[in-house]
C-alpha positions in Angstrom: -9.6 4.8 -13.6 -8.9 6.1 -10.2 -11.3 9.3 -9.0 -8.9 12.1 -9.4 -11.1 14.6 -7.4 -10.7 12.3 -4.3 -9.8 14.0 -1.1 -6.1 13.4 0.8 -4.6 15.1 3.4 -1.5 16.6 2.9 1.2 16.4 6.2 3.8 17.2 7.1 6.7 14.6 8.0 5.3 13.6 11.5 1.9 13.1 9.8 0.2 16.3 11.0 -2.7 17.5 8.3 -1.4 21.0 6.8 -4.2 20.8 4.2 -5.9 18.7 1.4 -5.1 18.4 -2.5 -6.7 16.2 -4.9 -5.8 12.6 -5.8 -5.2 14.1 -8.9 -2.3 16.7 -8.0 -1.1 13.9 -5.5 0.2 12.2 -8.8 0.9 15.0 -11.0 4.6 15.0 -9.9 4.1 18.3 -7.4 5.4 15.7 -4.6 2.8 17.2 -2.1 3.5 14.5 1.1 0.2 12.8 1.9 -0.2 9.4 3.8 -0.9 6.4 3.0 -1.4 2.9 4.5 0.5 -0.3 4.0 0.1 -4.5 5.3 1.8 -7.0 4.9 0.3 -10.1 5.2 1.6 -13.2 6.1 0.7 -16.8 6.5 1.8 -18.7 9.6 4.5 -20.4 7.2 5.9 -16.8 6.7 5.2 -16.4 3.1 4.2 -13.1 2.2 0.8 -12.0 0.5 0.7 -9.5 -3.0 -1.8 -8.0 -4.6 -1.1 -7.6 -8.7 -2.4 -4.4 -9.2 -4.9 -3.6 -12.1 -3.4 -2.0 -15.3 -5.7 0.9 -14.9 -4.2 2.4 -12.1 -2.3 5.6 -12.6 0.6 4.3 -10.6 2.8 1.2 -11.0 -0.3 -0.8 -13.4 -0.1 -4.2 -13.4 3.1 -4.5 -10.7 3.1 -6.9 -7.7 3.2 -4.8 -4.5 2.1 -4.9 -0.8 -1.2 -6.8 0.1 -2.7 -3.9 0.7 -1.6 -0.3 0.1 -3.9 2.4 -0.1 -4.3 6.5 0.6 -5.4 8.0 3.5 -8.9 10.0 3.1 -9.3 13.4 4.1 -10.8 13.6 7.4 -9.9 10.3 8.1 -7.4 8.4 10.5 -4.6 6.5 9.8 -6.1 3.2 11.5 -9.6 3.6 10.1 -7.9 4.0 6.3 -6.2 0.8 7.5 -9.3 -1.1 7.7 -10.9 0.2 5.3 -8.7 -0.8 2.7 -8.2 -4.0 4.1 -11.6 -4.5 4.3 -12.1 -3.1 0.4 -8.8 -4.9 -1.0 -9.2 -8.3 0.7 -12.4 -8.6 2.6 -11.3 -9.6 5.7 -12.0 -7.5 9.1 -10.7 -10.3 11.7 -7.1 -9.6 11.7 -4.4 -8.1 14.4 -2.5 -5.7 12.7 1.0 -4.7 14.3 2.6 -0.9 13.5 6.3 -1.3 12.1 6.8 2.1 11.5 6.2 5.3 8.8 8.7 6.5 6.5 8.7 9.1 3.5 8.9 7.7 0.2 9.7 9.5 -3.0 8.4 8.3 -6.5 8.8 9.3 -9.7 5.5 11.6 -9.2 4.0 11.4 -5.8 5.5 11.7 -1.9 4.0 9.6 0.7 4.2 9.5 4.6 4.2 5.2 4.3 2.6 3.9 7.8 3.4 0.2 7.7 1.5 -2.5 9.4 2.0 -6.2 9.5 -0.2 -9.3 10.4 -0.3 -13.3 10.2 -3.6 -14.2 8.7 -4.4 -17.9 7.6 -8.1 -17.0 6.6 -9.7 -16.9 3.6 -8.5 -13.5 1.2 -10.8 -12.5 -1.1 -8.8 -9.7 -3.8 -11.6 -7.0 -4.7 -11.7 -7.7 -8.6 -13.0 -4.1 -9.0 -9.6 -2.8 -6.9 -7.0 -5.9 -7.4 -5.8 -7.8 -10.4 -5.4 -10.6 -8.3 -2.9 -12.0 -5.2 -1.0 -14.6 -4.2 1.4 -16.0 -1.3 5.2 -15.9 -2.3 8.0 -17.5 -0.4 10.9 -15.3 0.6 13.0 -16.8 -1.9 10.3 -16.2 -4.4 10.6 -12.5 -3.2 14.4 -12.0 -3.4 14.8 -13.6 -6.7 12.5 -11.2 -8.7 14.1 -7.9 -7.0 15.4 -5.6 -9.5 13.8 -7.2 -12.4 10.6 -4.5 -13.0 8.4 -7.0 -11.4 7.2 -4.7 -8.2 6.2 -2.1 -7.4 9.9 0.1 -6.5 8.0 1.0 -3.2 7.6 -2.4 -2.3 11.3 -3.4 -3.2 12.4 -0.2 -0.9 10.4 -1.4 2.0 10.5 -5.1 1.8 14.1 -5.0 1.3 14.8 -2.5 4.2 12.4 -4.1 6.9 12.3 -7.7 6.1 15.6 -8.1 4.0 
């Protein structure tokens, strides 16, 4: 189970830190707006990495979403959170990682400031067994053929869709 006295900034729509809450109240449907951090990784043949995420989480169990996706710590900035979950998720530090942009998104019980990130990595990935349920490359057609059918995450359906669609 996640830690739901972790520590997350809470910002305002340009990202600046107004304050902190709890992971806990993060997901308990109050919609504070905290940040969180998103790649997408790719393989040089364009297929897109996903991580299955474990059906302990407290959002979206056992859903296929974005390689890595993670919060934002408190204190913390918005490249180091990258890493870190990139690091944590995957265990690979030797990657490029390009900014697409940062959005809001709106879920059932949470708001997030989404800063998205891309990269082409042909390394080794390594999914966390303690943080992933597992991962694997999928072909765009692979992708677009599964939209709509409750087999992502919605946030990942949103943003795929919108920036690579």
């Amino acid at each position: 189970m996640d830690n739901q006295k972790e520590l997350f900034p809470v910002v305002d729509e340009d990202g600046n830190v107004t304050g902190s809450i709890t992971r806990g109240q993060a997901h308990d449907g109050s919609k504070i707006l905290h940040p969180v951090v998103h790649l997408h990784v790719f393989n040089s043949k364009g297929e897109l990495y996903l991580q299955k995420r474990p059906d302990w989480k407290d959002i979206q169990p056992g859903k296929w979403d974005t390689a890595t996706g993670g919060h934002v710590d408190y204190g913390e900035d918005v490249t180091h959170a990258l890493r870190r979950e990139v690091r944590e998720e995957l265990g690979i530090t030797d990657f490029k990682e390009e900014f697409i942009c940062k959005y809001v998104f709106e879920g059932l019980r949470e708001k997030e400031l989404v800063y998205v990130y891309k990269t082409v990595y042909d390394g080794e990935l390594q999914p966390n067994a303690n943080e992933l349920s597992g991962g694997r490359f999928f072909n765009r057609e692979e992708i677009l053929n599964r939209i709509g059918k409750d087999f992502f995450t919605p946030n990942f359906e949103d943003e795929y869709t919108k920036i690579f669609g």
